[in-house]
N, C-alpha and C positions, 0 to 999 in steps of 0.2 A: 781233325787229323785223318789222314788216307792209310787206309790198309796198305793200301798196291806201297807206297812210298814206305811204310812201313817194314815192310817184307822185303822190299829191294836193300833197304839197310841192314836187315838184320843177315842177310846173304852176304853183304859185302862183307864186313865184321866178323863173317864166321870164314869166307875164302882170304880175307888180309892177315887173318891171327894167326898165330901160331899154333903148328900141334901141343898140346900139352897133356898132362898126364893127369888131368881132374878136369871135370865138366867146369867151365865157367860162368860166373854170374853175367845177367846182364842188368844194367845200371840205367836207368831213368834219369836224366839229371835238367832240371829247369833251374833257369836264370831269371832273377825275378829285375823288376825297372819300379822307377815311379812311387816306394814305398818307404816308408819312415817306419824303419823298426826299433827306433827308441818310444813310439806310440802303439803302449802297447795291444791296443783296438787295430791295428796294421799288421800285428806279427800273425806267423803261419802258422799252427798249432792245434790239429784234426786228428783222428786214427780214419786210417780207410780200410775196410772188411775186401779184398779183390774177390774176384770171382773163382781164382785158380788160386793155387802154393803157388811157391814161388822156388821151391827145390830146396830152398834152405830151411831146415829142422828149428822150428823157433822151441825155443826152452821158458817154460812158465814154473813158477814159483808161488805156493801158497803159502798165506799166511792166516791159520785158521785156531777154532778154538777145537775142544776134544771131541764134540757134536759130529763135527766135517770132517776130522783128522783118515779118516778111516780110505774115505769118500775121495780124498783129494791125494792119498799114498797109491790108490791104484791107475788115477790118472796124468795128476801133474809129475812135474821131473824132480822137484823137490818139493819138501813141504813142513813147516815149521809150525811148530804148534804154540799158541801163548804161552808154555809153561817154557817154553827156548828162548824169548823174546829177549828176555835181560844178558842174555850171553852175549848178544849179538852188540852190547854197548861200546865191546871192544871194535873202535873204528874201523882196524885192518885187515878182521873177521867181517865186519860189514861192507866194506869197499870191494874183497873180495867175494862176494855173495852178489851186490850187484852185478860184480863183470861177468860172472858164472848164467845170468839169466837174461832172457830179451824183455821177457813179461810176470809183473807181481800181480797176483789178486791177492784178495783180501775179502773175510768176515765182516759182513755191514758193521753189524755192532764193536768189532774190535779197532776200528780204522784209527779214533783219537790213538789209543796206543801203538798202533802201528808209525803213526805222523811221531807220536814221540819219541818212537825208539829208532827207527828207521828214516826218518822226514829226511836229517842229516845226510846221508849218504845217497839215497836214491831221488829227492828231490831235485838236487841240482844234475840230475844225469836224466831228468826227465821218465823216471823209472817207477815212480810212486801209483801204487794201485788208483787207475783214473775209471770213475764213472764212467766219462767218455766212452771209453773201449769196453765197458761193460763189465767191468772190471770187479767190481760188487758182487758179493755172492750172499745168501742168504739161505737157499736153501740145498739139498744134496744134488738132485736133479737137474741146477744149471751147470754144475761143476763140467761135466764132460763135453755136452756143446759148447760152454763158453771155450775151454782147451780148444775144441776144433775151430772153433772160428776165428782164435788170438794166431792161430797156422797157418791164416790166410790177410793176418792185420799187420800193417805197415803205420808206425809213428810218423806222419809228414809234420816235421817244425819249421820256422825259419825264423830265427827269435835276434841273432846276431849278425849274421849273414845274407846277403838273399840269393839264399841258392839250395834249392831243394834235391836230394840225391837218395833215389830209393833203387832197392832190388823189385825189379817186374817177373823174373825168372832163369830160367839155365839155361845152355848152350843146348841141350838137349832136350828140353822140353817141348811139346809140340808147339809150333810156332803161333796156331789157333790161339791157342792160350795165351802164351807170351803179348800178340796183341792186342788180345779182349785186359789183357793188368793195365797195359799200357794207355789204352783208349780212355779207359774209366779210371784210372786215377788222373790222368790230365786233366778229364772231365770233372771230378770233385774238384782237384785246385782248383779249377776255374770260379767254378761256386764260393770257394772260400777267397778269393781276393777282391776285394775293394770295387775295384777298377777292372776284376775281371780278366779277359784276353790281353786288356791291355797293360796288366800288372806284368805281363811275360815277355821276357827278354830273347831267350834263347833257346829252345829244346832239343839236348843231345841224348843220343843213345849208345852206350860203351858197352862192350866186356871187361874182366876182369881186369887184364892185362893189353888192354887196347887203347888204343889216343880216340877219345869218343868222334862221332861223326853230327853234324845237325839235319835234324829232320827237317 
């Protein structure tokens, strides 16, 4: 990917749109070629750590026993302790919990109850405390780094669809930034596809309220 061409779109994008009265995001969005995502050795499904935020305030979610509780009230946005866990049986108290949050951790030792009680609701939204993302906690002292690094982690899947669409950053973010997210998350997909460059269809870049452009 080229900066200069890089920079030339995100100028055009921001002299084509509209004024509006909130910064808006800007969209990442790859079209993928060539892939069988009923195989599921083929489907997309990474977290990427960017180098920058992306402007948008991600909301994390513990799920801890009394040990952490304490630990994880002063840093996460919410925070549930196993002695709440059974409340949460109620589906519609759960389904709303998931859409209130981007990212759950979770207590090593509490995760089977957590997959019990919660598996239902956040599994299929892709929201269930993942290793991957580092998601695991065990002791007090990762609690706070892990929050700042899930403030700069983007879930890339592509499990039904092939077509990947992440936030790289805001209208007003310095533009440095905006294309060091941009560069290096293309760069990981790359990594994670089969075939590579050649898994890649299309790559546009939008604002919020814009008809994307191709880079």
């Amino acid at each position: 990917m080229d900066k200069k061409n890089i920079s030339e779109i995100l100028k055009k994008l921001k002299e084509d749109s509209k004024k509006r009265n909130f910064s808006q995001t800007i969209d990442l969005i790859v079209t993928l070629k060539d892939l069988n995502l009923k195989n599921p050795e083929e489907q997309v499904d990474f977290f990427v750590t960017l180098h920058h935020q992306t402007g948008k305030k991600i909301s994390v979610c513990a799920f801890v026993g009394a040990e952490l509780a304490d630990e994880c009230k002063k840093v996460c946005d919410e925070t549930i302790t196993q002695a709440q866990f059974n409340s949460f049986k109620d589906k519609k108290k759960a389904k709303a919990l998931a859409r209130k949050h981007d990212f759950f951790i979770a207590q090593g030792d509490l995760m089977n109850k957590v997959a019990t009680v919660f598996g239902r609701t956040l599994g299929p939204v892709g929201k269930m405390p993942n290793p991957k993302a580092g998601a695991i906690i065990v002791a007090k002292p990762q609690i706070k780094p892990l929050y700042e690094k899930l403030q700069k982690t983007t879930h890339i899947t592509a499990k039904k669809q092939p077509v990947i669409h992440s936030i790289v950053g805001k209208e007003d973010q310095p533009e440095k930034q905006i294309i060091d997210n941009i560069i290096y998350l293309y760069n990981q997909l790359i990594h994670h596809l089969p075939k590579e460059k050649n898994n890649i269809n299309k790559t546009l870049l939008k604002l919020t309220m814009s008809k994307p452009i191709n880079i």
